[in-house]
N, C-alpha and C positions, 0 to 999 in steps of 0.2 A: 588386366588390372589397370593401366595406363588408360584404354578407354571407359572404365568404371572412372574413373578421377575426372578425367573432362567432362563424363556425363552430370555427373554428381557440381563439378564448379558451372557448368551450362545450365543445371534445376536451382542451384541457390542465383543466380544472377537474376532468372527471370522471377521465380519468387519472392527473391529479398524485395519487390516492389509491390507486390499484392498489398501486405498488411501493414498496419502500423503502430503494432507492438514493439516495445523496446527489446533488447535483449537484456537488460537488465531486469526486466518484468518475468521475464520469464523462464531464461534456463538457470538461475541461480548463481549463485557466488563461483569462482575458481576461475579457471585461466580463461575462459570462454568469455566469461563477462569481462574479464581485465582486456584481453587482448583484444577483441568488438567492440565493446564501451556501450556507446547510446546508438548504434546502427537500428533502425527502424527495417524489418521488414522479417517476413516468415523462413526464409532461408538464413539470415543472420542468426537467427532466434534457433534454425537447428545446427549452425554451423559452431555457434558456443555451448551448446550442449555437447555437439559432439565432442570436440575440442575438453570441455568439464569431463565426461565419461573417456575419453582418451586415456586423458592424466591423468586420472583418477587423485586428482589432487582437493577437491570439495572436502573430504573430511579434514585432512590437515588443514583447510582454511575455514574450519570451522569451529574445529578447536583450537588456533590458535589466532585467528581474529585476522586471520590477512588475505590478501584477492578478492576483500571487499565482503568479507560475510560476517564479519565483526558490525557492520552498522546498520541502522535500522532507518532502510531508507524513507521518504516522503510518501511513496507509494504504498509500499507494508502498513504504515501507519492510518493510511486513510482507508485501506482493506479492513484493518484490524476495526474500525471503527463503522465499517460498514456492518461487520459483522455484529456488532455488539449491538448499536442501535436498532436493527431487524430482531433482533433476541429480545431485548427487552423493552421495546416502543413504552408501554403502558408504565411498567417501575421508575424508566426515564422520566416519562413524562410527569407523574406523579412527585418525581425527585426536582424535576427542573421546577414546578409549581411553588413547592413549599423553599427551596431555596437552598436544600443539601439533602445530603440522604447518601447509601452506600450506592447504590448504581450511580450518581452524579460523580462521587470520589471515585469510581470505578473509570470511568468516560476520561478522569483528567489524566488519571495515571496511565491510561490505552492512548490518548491523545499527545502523552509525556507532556503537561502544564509542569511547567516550577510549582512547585510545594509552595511559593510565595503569593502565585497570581491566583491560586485556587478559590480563592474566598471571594477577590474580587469576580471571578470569573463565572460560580454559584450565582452571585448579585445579578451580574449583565445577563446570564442566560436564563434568568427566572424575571427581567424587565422585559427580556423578547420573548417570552412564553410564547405569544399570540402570534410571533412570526414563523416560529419553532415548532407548534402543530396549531396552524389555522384552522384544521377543523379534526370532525373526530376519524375521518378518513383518508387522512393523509399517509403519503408513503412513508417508508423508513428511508429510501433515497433523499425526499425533500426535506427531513427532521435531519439525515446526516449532514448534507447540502447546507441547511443554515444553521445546523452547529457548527460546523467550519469557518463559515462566515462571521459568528460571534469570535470562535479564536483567535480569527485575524485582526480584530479590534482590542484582546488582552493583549 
């Protein structure tokens, strides 16, 4: 047993430097990610999972909003928004043209805009249409890419 433990901290040393995934990215909310944080590398990323499946503490902090699974980090949000603008390039695009539409309201409330800046925000991403899909075959990466870029100007 004792040599399983040293082998096991000997494989996350030399792995934790391979990748450079968060552990926040990746084994999820619970004690793993509280007690790693932002350690960068593929060993950290299973030493909080295992650590999270240990405990078996993930549901309680799921339900009750603590060891960080109550918030909806920066990362999840620009996921969430990967996903969406891939889904519906053509409704977006159509929506950002004329200047509102339900997939445009759809994008602010995935992106969390203030309920305030949404109108102006409609306005600004239907003035950069043309930067927003330059042409008719452009990725869903570079339409996400520079919708980002308009949010950081509302």
């Amino acid at each position: 047993m004792k040599r399983c433990i040293i082998a096991l901290g000997i494989l996350l040393i030399f792995v934790s430097t391979s990748y450079g995934e968060t552990v926040s990215q990746d084994c999820g909310c619970g004690l793993g990610r509280v007690a790693i944080g932002e350690k960068e590398g593929l060993g950290w990323n299973l030493l909080g999972t295992f650590l999270n499946g240990l405990c078996g503490n993930q549901t309680f902090g799921m339900s009750s909003g603590t060891l960080e699974c109550g918030e909806t980090t920066k990362f999840a949000i620009n996921e969430r928004i990967n996903t969406f603008v891939a889904g519906n390039m053509d409704s977006l695009a159509m929506d950002i043209a004329s200047g509102g539409g339900e997939s445009l309201s759809a994008l602010a409330e995935i992106a969390q805009v203030d309920p305030a800046l949404r109108e102006p925000l409609a306005s600004e991403l239907q003035a950069s249409f043309d930067a927003i899909y330059p042409d008719a075959d452009v990725s869903y990466t570079h339409v996400a890419n520079a919708l980002r870029e308009v949010f950081a100007r509302i």
